[in-house]
C-alpha positions in Angstrom: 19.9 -9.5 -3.8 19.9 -9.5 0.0 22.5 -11.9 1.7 22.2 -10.8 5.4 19.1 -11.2 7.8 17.2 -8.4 6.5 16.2 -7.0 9.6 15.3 -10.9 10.9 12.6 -11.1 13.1 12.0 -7.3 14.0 9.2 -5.0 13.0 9.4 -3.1 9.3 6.7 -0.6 9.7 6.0 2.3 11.4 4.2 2.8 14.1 5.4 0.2 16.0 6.1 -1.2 19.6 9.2 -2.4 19.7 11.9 -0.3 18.7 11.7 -0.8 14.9 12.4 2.0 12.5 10.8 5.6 12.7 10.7 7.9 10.0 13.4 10.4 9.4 12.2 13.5 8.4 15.4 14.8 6.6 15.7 11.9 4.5 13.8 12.5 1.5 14.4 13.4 -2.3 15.9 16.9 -2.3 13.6 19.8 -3.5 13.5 20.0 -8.0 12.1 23.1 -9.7 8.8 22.9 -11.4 7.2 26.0 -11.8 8.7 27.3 -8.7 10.0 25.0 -5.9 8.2 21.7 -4.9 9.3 19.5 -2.4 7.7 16.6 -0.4 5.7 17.5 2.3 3.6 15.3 5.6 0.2 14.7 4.4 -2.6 16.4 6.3 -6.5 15.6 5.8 -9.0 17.0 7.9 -10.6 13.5 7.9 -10.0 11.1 11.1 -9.1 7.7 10.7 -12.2 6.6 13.1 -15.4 7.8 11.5 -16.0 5.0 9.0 -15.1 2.2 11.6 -17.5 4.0 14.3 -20.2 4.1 11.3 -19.8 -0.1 11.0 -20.1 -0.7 14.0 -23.0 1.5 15.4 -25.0 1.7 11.9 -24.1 -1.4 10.2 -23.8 -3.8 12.3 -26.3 -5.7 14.0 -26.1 -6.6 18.1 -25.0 -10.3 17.4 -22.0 -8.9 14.9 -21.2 -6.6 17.7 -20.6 -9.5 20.0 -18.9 -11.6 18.0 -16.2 -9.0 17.0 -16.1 -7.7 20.5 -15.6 -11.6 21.6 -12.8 -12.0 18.5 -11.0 -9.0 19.4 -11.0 -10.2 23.6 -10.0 -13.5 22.7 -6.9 -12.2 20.5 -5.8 -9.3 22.5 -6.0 -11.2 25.7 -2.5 -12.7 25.9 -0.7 -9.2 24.2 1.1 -6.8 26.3 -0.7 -4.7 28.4 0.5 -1.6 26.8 -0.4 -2.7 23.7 -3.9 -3.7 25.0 -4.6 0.0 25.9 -3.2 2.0 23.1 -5.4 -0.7 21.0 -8.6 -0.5 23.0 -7.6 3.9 22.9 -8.1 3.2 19.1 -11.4 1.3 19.5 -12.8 4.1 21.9 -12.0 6.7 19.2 -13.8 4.7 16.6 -17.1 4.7 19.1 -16.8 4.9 23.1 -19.2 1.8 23.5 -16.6 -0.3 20.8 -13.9 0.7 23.2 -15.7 0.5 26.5 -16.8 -3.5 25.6 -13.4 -4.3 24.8 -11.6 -2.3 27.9 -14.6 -4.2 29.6 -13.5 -7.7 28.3 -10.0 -7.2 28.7 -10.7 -6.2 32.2 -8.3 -2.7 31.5 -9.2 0.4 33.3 -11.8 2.9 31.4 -10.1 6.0 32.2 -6.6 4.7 31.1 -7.8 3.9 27.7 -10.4 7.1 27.9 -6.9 9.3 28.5 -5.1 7.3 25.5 -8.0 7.9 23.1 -7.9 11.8 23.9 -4.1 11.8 22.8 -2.8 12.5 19.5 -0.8 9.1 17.5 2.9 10.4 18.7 1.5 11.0 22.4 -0.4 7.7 22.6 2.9 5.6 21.3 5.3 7.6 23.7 2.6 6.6 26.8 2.5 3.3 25.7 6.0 2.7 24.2 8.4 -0.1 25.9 9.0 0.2 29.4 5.4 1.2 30.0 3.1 -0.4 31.8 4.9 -2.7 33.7 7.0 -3.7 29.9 10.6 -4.1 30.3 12.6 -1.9 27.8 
């Protein structure tokens, strides 16, 4: 049983914005013989993470549900941090550019900014948008 803080208020998970843990890629479980060697190894899928949510929005969704989850996701993201505005709103444009657009639109951000973010890959897009950007202290 756990008698300290346990981390207290700061983020557990990873990505994250505010100088919580990262993953450590030597820590691990040390190779073991199967039939030959076998050892852990990053997970790679040809998939993207943005198809299925571009597919809701532009083929399942009808024009009313489009404005009321653009109007949730204004009214929610209006008081974050800038930075994490954009690299959100990146991930909205990579789902479907109109998604994005609305919301960049609503949270009166600048298109290309969030058009730049959305071309990056996860690791790029949290280094621009990491603390100290955008105007963030670090």
């Amino acid at each position: 049983m756990r008698v300290d803080a346990n981390g207290g208020g700061s983020p557990n998970y990873y990505p994250n914005s505010f100088g919580g843990p990262t993953p450590d890629p030597t820590a691990g479980e040390p190779p073991f013989e199967v039939s030959g060697i076998a050892s852990r190894k990053p997970y790679t899928h040809p998939n993207d993470d943005f198809f299925q949510a571009g597919e809701l929005y532009r083929r399942v969704m009808t024009d009313e549900d489009r404005d009321h989850l653009i109007g949730n996701i204004v009214d929610h993201l209006a008081n974050a941090k800038k930075r994490i505005q954009l690299r959100q709103t990146a991930l909205f444009y990579k789902a479907d550019p109109d998604y994005g657009r609305r919301v960049t639109e609503g949270l009166r951000l600048e298109t290309k900014e969030v058009e730049r973010l959305a071309g990056m890959s996860q690791e790029e897009r949290a280094k621009a948008t990491g603390q100290g950007t955008y105007g963030d202290p670090k």
